[in-house]
C-alpha positions as CSV (number, residue, x, y, z in Angstrom):
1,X,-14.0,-11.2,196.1
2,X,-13.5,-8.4,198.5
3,X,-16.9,-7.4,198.5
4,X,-18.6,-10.7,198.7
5,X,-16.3,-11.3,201.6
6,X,-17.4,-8.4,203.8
7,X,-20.6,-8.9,203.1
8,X,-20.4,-12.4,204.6
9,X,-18.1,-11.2,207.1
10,X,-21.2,-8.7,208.3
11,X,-18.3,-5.4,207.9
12,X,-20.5,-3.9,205.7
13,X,-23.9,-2.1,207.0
14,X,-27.1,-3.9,206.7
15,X,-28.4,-4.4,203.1
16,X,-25.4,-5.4,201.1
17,X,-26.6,-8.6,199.2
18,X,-23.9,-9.0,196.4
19,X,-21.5,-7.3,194.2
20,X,-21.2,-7.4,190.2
21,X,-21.2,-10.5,188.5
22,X,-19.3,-11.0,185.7
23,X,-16.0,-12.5,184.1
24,X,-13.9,-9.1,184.9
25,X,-11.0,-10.8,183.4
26,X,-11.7,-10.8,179.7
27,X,-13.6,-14.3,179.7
28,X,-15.9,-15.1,176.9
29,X,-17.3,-18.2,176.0
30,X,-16.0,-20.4,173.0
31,X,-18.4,-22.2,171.1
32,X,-17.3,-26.1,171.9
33,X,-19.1,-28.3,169.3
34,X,-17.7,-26.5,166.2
35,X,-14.8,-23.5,167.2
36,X,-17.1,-20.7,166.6
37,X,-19.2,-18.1,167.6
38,X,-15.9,-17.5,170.2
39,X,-16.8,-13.7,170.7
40,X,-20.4,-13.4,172.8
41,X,-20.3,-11.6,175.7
42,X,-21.4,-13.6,178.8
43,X,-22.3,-11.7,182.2
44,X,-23.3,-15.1,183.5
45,X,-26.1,-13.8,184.6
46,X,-28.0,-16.7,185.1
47,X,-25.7,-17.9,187.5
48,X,-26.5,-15.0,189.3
49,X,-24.2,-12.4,191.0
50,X,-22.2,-12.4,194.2
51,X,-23.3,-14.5,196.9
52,X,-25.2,-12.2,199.6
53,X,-24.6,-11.7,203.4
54,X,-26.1,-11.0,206.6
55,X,-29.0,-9.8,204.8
56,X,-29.9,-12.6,202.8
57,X,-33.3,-12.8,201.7
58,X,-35.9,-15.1,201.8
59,X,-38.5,-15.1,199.4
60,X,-41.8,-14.7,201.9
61,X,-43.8,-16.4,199.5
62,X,-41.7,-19.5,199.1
63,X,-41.5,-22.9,201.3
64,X,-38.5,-24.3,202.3
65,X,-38.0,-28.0,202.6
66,X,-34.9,-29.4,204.6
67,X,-36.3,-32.4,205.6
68,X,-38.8,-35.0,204.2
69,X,-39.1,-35.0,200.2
70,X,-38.7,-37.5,198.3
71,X,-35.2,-38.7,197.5
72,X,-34.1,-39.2,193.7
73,X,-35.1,-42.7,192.4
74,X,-31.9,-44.7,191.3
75,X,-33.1,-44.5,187.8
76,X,-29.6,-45.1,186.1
77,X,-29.1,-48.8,187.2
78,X,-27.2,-50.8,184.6
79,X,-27.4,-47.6,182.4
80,X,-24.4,-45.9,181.8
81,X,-23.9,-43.6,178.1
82,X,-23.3,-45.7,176.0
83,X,-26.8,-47.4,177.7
84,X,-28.7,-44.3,178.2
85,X,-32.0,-43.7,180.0
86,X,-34.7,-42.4,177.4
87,X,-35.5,-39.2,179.6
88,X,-31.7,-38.5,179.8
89,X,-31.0,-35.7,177.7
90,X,-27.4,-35.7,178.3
91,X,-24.6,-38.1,179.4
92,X,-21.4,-37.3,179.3
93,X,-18.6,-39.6,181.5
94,X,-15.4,-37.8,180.0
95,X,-14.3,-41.1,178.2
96,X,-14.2,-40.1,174.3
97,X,-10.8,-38.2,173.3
98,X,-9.1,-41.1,175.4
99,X,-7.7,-37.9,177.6
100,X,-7.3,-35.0,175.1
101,X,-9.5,-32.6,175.9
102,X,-10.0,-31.0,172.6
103,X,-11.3,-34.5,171.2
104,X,-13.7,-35.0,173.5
105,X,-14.9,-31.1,173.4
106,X,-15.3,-31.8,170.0
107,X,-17.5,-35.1,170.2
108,X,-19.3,-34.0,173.6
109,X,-22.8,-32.2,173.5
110,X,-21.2,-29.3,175.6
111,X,-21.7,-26.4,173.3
112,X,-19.7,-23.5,174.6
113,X,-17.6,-23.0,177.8
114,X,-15.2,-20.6,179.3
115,X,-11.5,-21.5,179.7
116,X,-12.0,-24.5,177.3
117,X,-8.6,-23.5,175.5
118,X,-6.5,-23.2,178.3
119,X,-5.1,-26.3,179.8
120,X,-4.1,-24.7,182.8
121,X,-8.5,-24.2,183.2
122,X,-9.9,-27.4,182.4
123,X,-8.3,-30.9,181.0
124,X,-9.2,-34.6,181.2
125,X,-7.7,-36.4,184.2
126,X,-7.0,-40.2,184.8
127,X,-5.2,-39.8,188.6
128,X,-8.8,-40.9,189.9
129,X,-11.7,-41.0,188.4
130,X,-15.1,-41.9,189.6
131,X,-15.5,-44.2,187.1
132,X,-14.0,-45.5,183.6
133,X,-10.1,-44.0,183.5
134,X,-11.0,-39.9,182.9
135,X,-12.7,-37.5,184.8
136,X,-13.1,-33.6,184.0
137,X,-10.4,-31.3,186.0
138,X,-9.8,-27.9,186.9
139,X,-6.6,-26.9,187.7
140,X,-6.8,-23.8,188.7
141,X,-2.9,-23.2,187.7
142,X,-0.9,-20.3,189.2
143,X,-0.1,-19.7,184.9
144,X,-4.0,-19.2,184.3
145,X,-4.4,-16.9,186.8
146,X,-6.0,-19.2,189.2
147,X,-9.0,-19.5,187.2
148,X,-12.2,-21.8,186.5
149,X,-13.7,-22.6,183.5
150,X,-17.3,-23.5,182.7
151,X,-19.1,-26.1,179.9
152,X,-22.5,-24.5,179.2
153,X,-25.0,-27.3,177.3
154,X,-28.0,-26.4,175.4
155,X,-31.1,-28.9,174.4
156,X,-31.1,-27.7,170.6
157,X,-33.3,-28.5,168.2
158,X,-31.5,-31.1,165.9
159,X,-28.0,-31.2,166.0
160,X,-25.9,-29.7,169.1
161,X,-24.8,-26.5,167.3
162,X,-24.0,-22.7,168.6
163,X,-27.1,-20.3,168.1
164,X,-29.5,-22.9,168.1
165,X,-33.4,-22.9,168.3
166,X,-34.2,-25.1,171.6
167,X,-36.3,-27.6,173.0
168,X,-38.6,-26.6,176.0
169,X,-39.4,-28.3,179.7
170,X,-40.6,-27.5,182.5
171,X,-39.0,-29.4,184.6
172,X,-34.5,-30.6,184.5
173,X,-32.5,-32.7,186.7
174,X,-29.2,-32.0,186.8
175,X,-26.5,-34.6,188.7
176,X,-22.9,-34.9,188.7
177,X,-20.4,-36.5,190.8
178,X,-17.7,-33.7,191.9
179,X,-14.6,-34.3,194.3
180,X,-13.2,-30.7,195.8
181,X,-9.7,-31.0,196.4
182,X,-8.5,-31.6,200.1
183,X,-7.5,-27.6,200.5
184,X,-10.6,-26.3,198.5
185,X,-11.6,-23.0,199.4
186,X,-13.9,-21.1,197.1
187,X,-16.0,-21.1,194.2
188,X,-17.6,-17.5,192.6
189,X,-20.6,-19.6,190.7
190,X,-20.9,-23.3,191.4
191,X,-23.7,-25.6,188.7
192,X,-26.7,-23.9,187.4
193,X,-30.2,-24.9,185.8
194,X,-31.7,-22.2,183.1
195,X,-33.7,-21.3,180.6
196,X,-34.9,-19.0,178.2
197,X,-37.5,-18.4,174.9
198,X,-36.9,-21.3,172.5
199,X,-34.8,-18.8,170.3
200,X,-32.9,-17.0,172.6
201,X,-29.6,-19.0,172.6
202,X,-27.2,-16.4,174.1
203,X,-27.0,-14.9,177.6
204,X,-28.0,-11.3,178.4
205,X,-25.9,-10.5,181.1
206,X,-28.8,-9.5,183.7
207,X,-26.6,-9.2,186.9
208,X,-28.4,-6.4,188.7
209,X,-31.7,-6.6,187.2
210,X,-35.1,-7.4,188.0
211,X,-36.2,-10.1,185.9
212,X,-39.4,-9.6,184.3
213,X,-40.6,-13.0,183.8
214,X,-40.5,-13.6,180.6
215,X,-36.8,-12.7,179.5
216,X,-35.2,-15.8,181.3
217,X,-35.0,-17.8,184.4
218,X,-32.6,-20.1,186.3
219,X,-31.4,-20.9,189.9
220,X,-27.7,-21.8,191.1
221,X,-26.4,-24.4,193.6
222,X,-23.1,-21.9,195.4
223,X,-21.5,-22.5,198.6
224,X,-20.0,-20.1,201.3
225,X,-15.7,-19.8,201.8
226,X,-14.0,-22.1,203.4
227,X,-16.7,-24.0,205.2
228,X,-19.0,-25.1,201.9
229,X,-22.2,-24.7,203.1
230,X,-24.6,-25.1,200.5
231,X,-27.5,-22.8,199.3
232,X,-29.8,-22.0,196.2
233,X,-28.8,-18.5,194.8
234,X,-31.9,-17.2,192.1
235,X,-33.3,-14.3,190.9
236,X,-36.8,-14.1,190.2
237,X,-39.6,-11.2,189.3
238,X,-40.5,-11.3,193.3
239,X,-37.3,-10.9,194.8
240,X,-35.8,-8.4,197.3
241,X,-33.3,-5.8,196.1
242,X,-30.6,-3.4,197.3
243,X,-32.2,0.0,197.5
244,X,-28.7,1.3,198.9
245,X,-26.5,-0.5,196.3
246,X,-24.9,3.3,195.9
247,X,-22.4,2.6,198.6
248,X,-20.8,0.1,196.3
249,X,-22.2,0.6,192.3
250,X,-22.6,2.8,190.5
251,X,-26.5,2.3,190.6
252,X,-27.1,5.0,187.8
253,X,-25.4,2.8,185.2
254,X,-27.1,-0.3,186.7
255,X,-30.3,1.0,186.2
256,X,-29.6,2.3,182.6
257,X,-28.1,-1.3,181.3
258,X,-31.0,-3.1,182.7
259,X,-33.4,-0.4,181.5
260,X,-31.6,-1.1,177.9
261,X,-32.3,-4.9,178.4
262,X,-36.5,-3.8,178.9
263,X,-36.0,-4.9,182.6
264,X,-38.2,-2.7,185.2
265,X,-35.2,-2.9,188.2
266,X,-35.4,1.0,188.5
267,X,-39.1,1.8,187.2
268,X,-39.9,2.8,191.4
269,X,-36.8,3.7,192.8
270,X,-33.0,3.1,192.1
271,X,-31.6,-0.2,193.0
272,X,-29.3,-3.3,192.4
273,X,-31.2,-7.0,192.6
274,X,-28.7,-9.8,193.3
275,X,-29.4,-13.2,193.2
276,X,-31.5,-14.2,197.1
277,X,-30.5,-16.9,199.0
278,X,-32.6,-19.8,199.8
279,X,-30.5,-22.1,202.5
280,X,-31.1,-25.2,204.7
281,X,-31.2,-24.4,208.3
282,X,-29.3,-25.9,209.9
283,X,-26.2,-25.6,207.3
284,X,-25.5,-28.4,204.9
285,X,-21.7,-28.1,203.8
286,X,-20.8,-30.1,200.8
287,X,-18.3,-32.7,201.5
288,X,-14.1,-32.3,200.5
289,X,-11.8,-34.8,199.6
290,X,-14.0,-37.3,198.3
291,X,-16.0,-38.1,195.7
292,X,-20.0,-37.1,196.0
293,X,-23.0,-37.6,194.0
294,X,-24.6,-34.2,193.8
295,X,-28.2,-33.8,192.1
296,X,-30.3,-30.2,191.3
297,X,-34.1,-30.4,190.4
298,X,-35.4,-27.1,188.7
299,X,-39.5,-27.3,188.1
300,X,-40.9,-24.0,186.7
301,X,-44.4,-22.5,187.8
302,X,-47.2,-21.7,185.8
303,X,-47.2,-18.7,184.4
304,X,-47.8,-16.0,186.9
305,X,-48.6,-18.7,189.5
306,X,-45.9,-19.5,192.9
307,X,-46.2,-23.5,192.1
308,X,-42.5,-23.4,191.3
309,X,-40.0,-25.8,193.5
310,X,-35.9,-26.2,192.9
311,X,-34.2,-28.5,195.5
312,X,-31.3,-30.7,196.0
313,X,-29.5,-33.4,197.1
314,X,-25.9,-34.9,198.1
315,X,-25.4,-38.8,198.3
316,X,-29.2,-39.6,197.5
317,X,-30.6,-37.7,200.1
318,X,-32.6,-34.0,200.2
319,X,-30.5,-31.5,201.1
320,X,-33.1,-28.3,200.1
321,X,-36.0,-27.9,199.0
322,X,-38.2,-24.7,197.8
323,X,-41.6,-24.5,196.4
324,X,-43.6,-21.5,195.8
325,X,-41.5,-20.3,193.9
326,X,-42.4,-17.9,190.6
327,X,-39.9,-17.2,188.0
328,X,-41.8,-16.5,185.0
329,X,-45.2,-15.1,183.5
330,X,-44.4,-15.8,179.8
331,X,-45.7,-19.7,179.3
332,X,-42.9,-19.8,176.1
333,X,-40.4,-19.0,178.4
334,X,-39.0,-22.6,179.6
335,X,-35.7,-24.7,180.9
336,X,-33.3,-25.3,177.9
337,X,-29.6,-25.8,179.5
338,X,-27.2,-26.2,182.0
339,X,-24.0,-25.0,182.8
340,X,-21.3,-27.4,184.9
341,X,-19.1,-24.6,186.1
342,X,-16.6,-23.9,188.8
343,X,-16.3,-20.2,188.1
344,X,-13.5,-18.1,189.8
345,X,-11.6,-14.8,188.7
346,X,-7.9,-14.0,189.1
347,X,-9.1,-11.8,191.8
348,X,-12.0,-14.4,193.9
349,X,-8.9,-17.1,194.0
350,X,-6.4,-14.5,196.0
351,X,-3.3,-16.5,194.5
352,X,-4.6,-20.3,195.4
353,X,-5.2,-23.0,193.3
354,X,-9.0,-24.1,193.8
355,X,-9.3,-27.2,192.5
356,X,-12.0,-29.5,191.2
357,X,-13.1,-32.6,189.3
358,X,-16.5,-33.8,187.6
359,X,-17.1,-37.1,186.3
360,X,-20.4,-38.9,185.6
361,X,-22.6,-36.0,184.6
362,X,-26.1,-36.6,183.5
363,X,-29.6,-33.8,182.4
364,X,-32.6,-35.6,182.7
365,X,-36.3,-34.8,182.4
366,X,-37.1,-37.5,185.6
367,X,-34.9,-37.9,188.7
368,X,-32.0,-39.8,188.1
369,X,-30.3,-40.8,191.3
370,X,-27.0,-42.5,192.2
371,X,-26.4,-45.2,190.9
C-alpha cells in the first residue's frame, strides 16, 4: 500500500497513477462449486490495479453524470430467491449451509474465490444480518494476515461449473447490501462487473496493460483511505498511461508480459497503464457502520463506438454516472461475471482488521433496486 498511499498523498511527482496489482501474497482462486481447478493464477486484473492519485485521469471522451439519471426501479418487491425475478441471473442471501460456509459454497452459484478456505477470510455470520439470520463476513483476522477474500461468479452455459463456456450481455446490474465495520479503513479492490469472449473463463492478469478491445473488459467500484469516497476505476483501449512508470517498475518487464499477452501497451513508447479514475465531484463517500444498499450498472458500447455508460448508486439514488465510454471493438467480447470482493494484502491492511459484511446480493440483466 505504500505506493498507492503516496500517490494519493501527492509525495510522489506528477504522473504516478497506480502501482502493481496483484495478490503478492500467494493467493489463487479455488474453484467453489466443485473443489477444483484450485491452481490458476489470478492478477485480478479486471479489478484493475492500484487506485491512482493526484493525476487521475479523465477519459476526455467520456460524460460524467453526478446528478439527474434515472434511479434503479424497485424491481425486487415481494421477490426474494427463493421468488426470483426472471432477469435475475443470480440471488444469493447467504441462507443455505444454515451458517457453515463450506455448505453453502458448495450449493451457491459462486464459482471460485480467494480466501474461501480460510475462516479467518470469509465465514457466514448471524450477529446482524440484513435480512433472514446469515450474512457473508470478512474478518480480516490478525491469524490470516489481515486479509480479504473474494467470490468470483460466472453466467456459464448450463450448469455453474469451473472452465465453463459463458453466456453473453451487454448490459449487468450488480447490487448488494454491504455494512463496513465502525473502524473501516481500506479496501485494495472493492465489487467489480467484467467480461470476456464466451470461452475465455480464466483471468489474464493484464495489470499494466493496454487493453486491446477485444481480450476483456470490466470496470470497479474502489474507494479512497479512510474517508471512502467512492469512484469508478476501469481500464479501457482509450485510456491514459504512465510514460514515467520507471521511477517505480520495472517498465521493461511490464512491457514484455503485456507484449506476451498480444497487448500493444509499449508498441509507441514504454509505459505502465493503470486503471483511470472516473469520480463524482463533489465526493460521494460510502456510508460506515450501517447497513447500505449499493447498486453498479455496466452497459458495453458498440463495437468501436463511445456509447458505453457504467454508473452507480447508494440507497436508491445516482451516485455516478459515465457514458461515452468504449471498452471494446470485438462484438463477441461481452459481460459474463462478477466478483463480490473486499480485496486486501497482508501488506495494504498495515496490521488492522478491515472488516466487512454482504448480504442480499443480486446480477441482473434490468435494474433491480432496493427493495
Amino acid at each position: 500500500m505504500v505506493l498507492f498511499f503516496l500517490c494519493l498523498s501527492g509525495l510522489l511527482p506528477a504522473g504516478c497513477r497506480g502501482t502493481v496489482s496483484g495478490p503478492g501474497n500467494g493467493d489463487e482462486p479455488v474453484a467453489a462449486a466443485d473443489g477444483q481447478d484450485a491452481a490458476v493464477a489470478d492478477d485480478r486484473e479486471d479489478a484493475g490495479a492500484d487506485a491512482t492519485g493526484d493525476d487521475e485521469v479523465t477519459f476526455d471522451g467520456a460524460d460524467e453524470q453526478t446528478d439527474g439519471g434515472d434511479a434503479p426501479a424497485d424491481t425486487a418487491g415481494q421477490h426474494s430467491c427463493s421468488n426470483p425475478l426472471p432477469q435475475w441471473l443470480l440471488c444469493e442471501d447467504f441462507e443455505s449451509g444454515s451458517g457453515d460456509f463450506d455448505a453453502f459454497l458448495a450449493a451457491s452459484d459462486f464459482i471460485s474465490g480467494v480466501g474461501v478456505d480460510d475462516r479467518g477470510r470469509v465465514r457466514l455470520d448471524d450477529s446482524a444480518p440484513h435480512s433472514g439470520q446469515w450474512a457473508l463476513y470478512l474478518p480480516a483476522e490478525p491469524a490470516s494476515g489481515y486479509r480479504g477474500a473474494s467470490l468470483d461468479w460466472r453466467d456459464c452455459v448450463g450448469e455453474q461449473r469451473s472452465n465453463c463456456d459463458m453466456n453473453s450481455h451487454e448490459l449487468l446490474y450488480f447490487r448488494a447490501w454491504i455494512r463496513f465495520a465502525d473502524d473501516h479503513r481500506y479496501v485494495h479492490h472493492f465489487l467489480n462487473i467484467g467480461g470476456s469472449q464466451p470461452d475465455d473463463y480464466w483471468y489474464h492478469g493484464t495489470a499494466g496493460c493496454l487493453p486491446n478491445g477485444e481480450l476483456s473488459m470490466g470496470t470497479t467500484v474502489d474507494f479512497r483511505e479512510g474517508s471512502h469516497e467512492s469512484f469508478f476505476y476501469t481500464y479501457f483501449p482509450e485510456m491514459s498511461c504512465d510514460t514515467r512508470c520507471e521511477r517505480y517498475m520495472d517498465v521493461q518487464a511490464v512491457c514484455q508480459e503485456c507484449a506476451d499477452k498480444g497487448l500493444p501497451t509499449c508498441d509507441e513508447q514504454p509505459q505502465c497503464c493503470w486503471g483511470n479514475i472516473f469520480e463524482p465531484d463533489p465526493p460521494v463517500a460510502f456510508p460506515v457502520g450501517r447497513w447500505f444498499c449499493f447498486e453498479m450498472m455496466m452497459q458495453a458500447n458498440t463495437p468501436g463506438e463511445h456509447d458505453g455508460a457504467m454508473a452507480y448508486w447508494v440507497d436508491g439514488e445516482l451516485v455516478h454516472r459515465v457514458d461515452g465510454m468504449m471498452w471494446r471493438t470485438s462484438p463477441t467480447l461481452a459481460l459474463n461475471r462478477v466478483r463480490l470482493q473486499h480485496y486486501i494484502t497482508s501488506e495494504d491492511a498495515e496490521q488492522f482488521s478491515n472488516r466487512v459484511w454482504f448480504d442480499d446480493v443480486v446480477v441482473s440483466t434490468a435494474p433491480i433496486g432496493c427493495e
